[in-house]
Wavefront OBJ file of the C-alpha trace (Angstrom):
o trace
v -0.303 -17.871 0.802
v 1.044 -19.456 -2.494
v 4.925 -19.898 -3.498
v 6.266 -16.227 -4.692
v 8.729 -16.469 -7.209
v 12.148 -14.784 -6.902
v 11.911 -11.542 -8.406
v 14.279 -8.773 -10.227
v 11.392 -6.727 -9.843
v 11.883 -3.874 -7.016
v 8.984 -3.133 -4.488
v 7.612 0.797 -5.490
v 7.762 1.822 -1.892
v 11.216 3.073 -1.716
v 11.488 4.380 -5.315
v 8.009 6.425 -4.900
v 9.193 7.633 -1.207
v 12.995 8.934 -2.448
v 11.291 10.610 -5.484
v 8.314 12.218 -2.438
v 11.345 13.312 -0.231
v 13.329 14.687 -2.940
v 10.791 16.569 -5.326
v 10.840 14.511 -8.191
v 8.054 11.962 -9.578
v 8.417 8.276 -10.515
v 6.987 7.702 -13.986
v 5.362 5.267 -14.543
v 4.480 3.923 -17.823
v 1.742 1.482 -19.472
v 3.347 -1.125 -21.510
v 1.484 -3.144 -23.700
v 4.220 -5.932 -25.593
v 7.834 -6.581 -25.554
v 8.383 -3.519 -27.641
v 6.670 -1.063 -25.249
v 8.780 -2.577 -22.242
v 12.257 -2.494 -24.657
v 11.198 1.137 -25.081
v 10.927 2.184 -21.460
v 13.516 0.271 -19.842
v 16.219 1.076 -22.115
v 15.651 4.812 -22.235
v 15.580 4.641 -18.747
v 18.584 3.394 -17.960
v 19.992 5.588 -20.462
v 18.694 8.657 -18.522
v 19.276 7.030 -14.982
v 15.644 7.048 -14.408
v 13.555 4.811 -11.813
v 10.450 3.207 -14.241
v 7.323 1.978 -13.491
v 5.948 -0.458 -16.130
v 1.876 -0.643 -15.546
v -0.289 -3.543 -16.939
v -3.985 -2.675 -16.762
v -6.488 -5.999 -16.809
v -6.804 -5.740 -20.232
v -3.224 -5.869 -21.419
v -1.993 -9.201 -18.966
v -5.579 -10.446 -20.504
v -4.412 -10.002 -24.209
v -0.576 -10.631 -23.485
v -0.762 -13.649 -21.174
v -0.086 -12.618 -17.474
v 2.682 -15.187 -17.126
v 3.898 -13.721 -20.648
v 4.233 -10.269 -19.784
v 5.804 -11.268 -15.790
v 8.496 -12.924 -17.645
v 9.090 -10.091 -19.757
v 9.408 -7.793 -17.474
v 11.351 -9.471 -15.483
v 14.342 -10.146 -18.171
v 14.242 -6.752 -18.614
v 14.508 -5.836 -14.868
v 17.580 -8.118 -14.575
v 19.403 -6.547 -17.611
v 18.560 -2.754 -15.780
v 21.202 -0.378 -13.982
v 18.167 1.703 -12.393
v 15.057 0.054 -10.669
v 12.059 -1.275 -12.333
v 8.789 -1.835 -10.705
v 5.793 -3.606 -12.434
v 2.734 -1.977 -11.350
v -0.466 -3.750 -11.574
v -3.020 -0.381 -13.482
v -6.842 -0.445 -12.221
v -6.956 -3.583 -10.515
v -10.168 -4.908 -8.869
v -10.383 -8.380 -8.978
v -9.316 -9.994 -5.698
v -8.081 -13.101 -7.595
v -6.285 -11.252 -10.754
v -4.135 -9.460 -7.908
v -3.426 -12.439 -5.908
v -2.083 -14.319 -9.241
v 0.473 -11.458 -9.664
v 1.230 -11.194 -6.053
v 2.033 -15.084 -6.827
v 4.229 -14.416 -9.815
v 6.625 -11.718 -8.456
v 4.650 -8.258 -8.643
v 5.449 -5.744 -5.904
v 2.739 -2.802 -6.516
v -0.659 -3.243 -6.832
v -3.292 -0.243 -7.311
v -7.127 -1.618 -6.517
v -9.388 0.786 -7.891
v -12.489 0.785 -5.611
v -13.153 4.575 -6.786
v -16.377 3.440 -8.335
v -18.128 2.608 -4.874
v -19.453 4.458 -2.173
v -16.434 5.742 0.204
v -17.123 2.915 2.957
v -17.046 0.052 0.609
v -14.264 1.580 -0.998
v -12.307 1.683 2.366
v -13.332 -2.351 2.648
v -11.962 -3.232 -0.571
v -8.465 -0.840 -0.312
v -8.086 -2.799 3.178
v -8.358 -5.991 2.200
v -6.023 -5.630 -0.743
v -3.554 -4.382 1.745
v -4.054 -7.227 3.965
v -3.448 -9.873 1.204
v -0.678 -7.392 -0.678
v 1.844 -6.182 2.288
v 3.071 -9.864 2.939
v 3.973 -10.048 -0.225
v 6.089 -7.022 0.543
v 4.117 -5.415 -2.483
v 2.872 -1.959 -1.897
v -1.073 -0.723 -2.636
v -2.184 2.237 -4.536
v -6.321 3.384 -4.133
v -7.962 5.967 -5.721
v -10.167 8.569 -4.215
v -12.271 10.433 -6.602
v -13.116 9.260 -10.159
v -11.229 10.972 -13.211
v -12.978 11.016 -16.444
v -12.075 9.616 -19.538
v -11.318 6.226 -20.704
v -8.678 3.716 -19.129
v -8.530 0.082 -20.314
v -12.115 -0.785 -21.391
v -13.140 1.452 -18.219
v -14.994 4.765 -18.849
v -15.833 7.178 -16.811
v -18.543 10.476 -17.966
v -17.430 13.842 -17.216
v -20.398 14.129 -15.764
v -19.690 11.663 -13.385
v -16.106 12.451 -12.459
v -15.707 14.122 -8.954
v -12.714 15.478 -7.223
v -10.947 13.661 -4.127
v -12.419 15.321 -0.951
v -9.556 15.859 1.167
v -10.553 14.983 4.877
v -11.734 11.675 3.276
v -8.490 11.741 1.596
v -6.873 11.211 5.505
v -9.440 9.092 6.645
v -8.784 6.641 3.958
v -5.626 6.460 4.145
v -5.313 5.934 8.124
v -8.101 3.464 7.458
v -6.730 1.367 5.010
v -2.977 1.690 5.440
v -2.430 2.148 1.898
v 0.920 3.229 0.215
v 0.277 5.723 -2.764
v -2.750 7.859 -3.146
v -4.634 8.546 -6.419
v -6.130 11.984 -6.545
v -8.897 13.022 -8.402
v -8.124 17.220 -9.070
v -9.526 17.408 -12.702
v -7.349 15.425 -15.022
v -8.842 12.455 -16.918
v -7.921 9.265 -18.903
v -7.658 9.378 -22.678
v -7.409 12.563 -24.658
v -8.221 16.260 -23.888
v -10.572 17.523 -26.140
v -9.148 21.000 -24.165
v -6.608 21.887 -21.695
v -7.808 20.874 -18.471
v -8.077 23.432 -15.271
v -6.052 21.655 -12.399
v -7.593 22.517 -8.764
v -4.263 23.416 -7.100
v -5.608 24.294 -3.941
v -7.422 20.928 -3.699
v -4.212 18.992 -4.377
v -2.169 21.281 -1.863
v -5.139 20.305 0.711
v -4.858 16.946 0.547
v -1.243 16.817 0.982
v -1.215 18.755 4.169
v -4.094 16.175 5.470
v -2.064 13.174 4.303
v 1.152 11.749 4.755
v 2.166 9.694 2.027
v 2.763 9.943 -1.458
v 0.682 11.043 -4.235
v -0.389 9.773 -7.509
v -1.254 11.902 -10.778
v -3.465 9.971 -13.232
v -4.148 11.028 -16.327
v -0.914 12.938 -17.073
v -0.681 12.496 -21.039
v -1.635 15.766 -22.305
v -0.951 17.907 -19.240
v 0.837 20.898 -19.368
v 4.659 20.142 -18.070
v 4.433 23.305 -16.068
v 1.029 21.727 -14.416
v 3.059 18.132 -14.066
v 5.671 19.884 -12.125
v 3.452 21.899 -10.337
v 1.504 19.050 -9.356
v 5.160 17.417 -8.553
v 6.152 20.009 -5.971
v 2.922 19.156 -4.059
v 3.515 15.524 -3.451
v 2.858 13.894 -6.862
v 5.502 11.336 -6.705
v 4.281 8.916 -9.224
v 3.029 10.233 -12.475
v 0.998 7.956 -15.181
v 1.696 7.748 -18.523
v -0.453 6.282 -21.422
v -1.896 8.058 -24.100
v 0.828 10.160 -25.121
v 2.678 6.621 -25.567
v 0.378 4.564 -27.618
v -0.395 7.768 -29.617
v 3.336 8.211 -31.521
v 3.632 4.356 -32.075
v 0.654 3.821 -33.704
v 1.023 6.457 -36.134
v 4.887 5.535 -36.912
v 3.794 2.169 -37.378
v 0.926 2.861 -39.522
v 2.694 5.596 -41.806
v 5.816 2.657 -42.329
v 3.265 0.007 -43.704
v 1.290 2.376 -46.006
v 4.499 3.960 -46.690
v 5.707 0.689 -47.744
v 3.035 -1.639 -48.346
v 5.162 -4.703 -49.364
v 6.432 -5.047 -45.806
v 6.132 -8.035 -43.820
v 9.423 -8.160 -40.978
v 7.976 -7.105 -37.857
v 12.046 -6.473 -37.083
v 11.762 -3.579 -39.476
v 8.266 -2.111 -38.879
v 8.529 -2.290 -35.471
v 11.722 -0.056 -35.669
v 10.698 3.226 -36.184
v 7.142 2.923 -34.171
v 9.979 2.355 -31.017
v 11.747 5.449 -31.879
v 8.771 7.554 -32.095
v 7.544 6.122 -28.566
v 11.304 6.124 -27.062
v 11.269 10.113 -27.626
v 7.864 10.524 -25.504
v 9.449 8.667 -22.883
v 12.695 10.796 -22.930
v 10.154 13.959 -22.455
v 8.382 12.312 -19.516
v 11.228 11.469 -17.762
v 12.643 14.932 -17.897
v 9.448 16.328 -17.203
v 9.224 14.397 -14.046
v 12.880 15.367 -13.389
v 13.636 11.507 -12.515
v 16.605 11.226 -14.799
v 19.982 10.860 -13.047
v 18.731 9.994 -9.915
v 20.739 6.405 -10.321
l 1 2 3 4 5 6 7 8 9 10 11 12 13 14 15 16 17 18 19 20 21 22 23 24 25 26 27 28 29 30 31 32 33 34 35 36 37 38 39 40 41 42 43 44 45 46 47 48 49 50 51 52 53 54 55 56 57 58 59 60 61 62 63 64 65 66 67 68 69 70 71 72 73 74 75 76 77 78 79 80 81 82 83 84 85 86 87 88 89 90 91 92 93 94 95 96 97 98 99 100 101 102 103 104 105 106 107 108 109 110 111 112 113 114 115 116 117 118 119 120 121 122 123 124 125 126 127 128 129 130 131 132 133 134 135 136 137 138 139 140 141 142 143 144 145 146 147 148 149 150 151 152 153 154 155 156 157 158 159 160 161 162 163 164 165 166 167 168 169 170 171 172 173 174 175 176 177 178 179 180 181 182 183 184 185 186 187 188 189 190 191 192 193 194 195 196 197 198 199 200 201 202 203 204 205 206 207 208 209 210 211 212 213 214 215 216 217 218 219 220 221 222 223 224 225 226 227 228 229 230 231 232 233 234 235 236 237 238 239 240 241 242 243 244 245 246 247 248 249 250 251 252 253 254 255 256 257 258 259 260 261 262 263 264 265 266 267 268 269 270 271 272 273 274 275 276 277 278 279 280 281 282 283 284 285 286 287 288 289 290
């Protein structure tokens, strides 16, 4: 095991687990920059909200992984509620192990795209290398649709989380957190999506740990909280960030083409993503809870 680096960062375990016991759902949020991590962590303390920041591959790749540790990390130590950094879609062995290294305490390995058995190989050994870290390991059962990172997933191909494996897997691999697959997708609905209730209420009475929505941008807040009150406890967030900034940052230049201070363009495309983060923390009824 290499040298891990004292950390501000806060293990998800106990975060996730309060929120599980006390009907509520971590959010958790992918960042992309030191704007999108200014963004969530300072609304969140200002709503005395637990936050998850998540990094897929692609964003440590373009930000620097060291980059985008330290970031986070200043911006854990100037926090009066927890922050987590939550490594999104993981599945190299050695991209894990480097962030183990550097101070990250949640890891989700996404072996969803391999045959159940081989799945329940890769899940273990992440939790093997992971728990001495004192990190905690989120797997996904079941592939969503959609498009996450450079990942993307057909409808077609997209099935739901079959719930006995759900509680096979889980006492298999001694995972943490639990992605379920029960009809929501990555990216943006082209319609509202039909949640399979029953399914989700299933797996919870065959397993007993937390759950994990994915693909909650575009989701019905009534569905969210449904999805809540049967063991969601961590909630994803992506789309429905990236969307607002964007377009506040692209009406501000053509609105004033002469500008050059990143200082001043960046301005309002924070605003517009700091109110989407306001409406997810309500929605997952984390604020005040620190």
């Amino acid at each position: 095991m290499g040298i891990v680096k004292e950390s501000a960062l806060v293990n998800t375990k106990e975060m996730i687990q309060h929120a599980y016991d006390n009907g509520y759902a971590v959010p958790a949020f992918n960042i992309h920059n030191l704007e999108t991590v200014q963004v969530v962590v300072d609304k969140a303390n200002e709503l005395g909200s637990p936050v998850i920041l998540a990094g897929t591959p692609g964003t440590f790749k373009y930000a620097g992984r060291d980059y985008m540790q330290a970031i986070v990390e200043i911006a854990a130590k100037r926090s009066n509620t927890p922050v987590a950094l939550h490594l999104d879609h993981h599945e190299s062995f050695e991209d894990i192990k480097e962030s183990l290294e550097l101070g990250a305490k949640s890891v989700m390995i996404d072996g969803s795209f391999f045959p159940f058995e081989e799945n329940v190989q890769i899940a273990s050994q992440v939790v093997e290398m992971a728990h001495p870290y004192g990190a905690t390991v989120e797997a996904e059962l079941g592939k969503l649709g959609g498009q996450e990172d450079d990942l993307i997933v057909d409808e077609k191909d997209s099935f739901y989380t079959n719930p006995a494996q759900a509680r096979e897997f889980v006492e298999r691999t001694n995972i943490d957190t639990l992605a379920v697959a029960i009809g929501t997708a990555h990216g943006t609905y082209a319609h509202e999506p039909k949640l399979d209730f029953e399914r989700l209420e299933e797996i919870r009475r065959n397993v007993d740990i937390p759950l994990v929505l994915h693909g909650a941008s575009g989701i019905p807040e009534k569905d969210v909280r449904r999805c809540i009150e049967q063991g969601c406890a961590k909630v994803n967030i992506a789309t429905e960030l990236k969307g607002p900034f964007s377009s506040e940052l692209r009406s501000f230049l053509t609105e004033n083409p002469d500008a050059n201070d990143p200082r001043k363009y960046m301005a309002p495309a924070k605003e517009a993503m700091s109110s989407v983060v306001e409406e997810k923390i309500r929605m997952c009824m984390s604020d005040n809870r620190y």
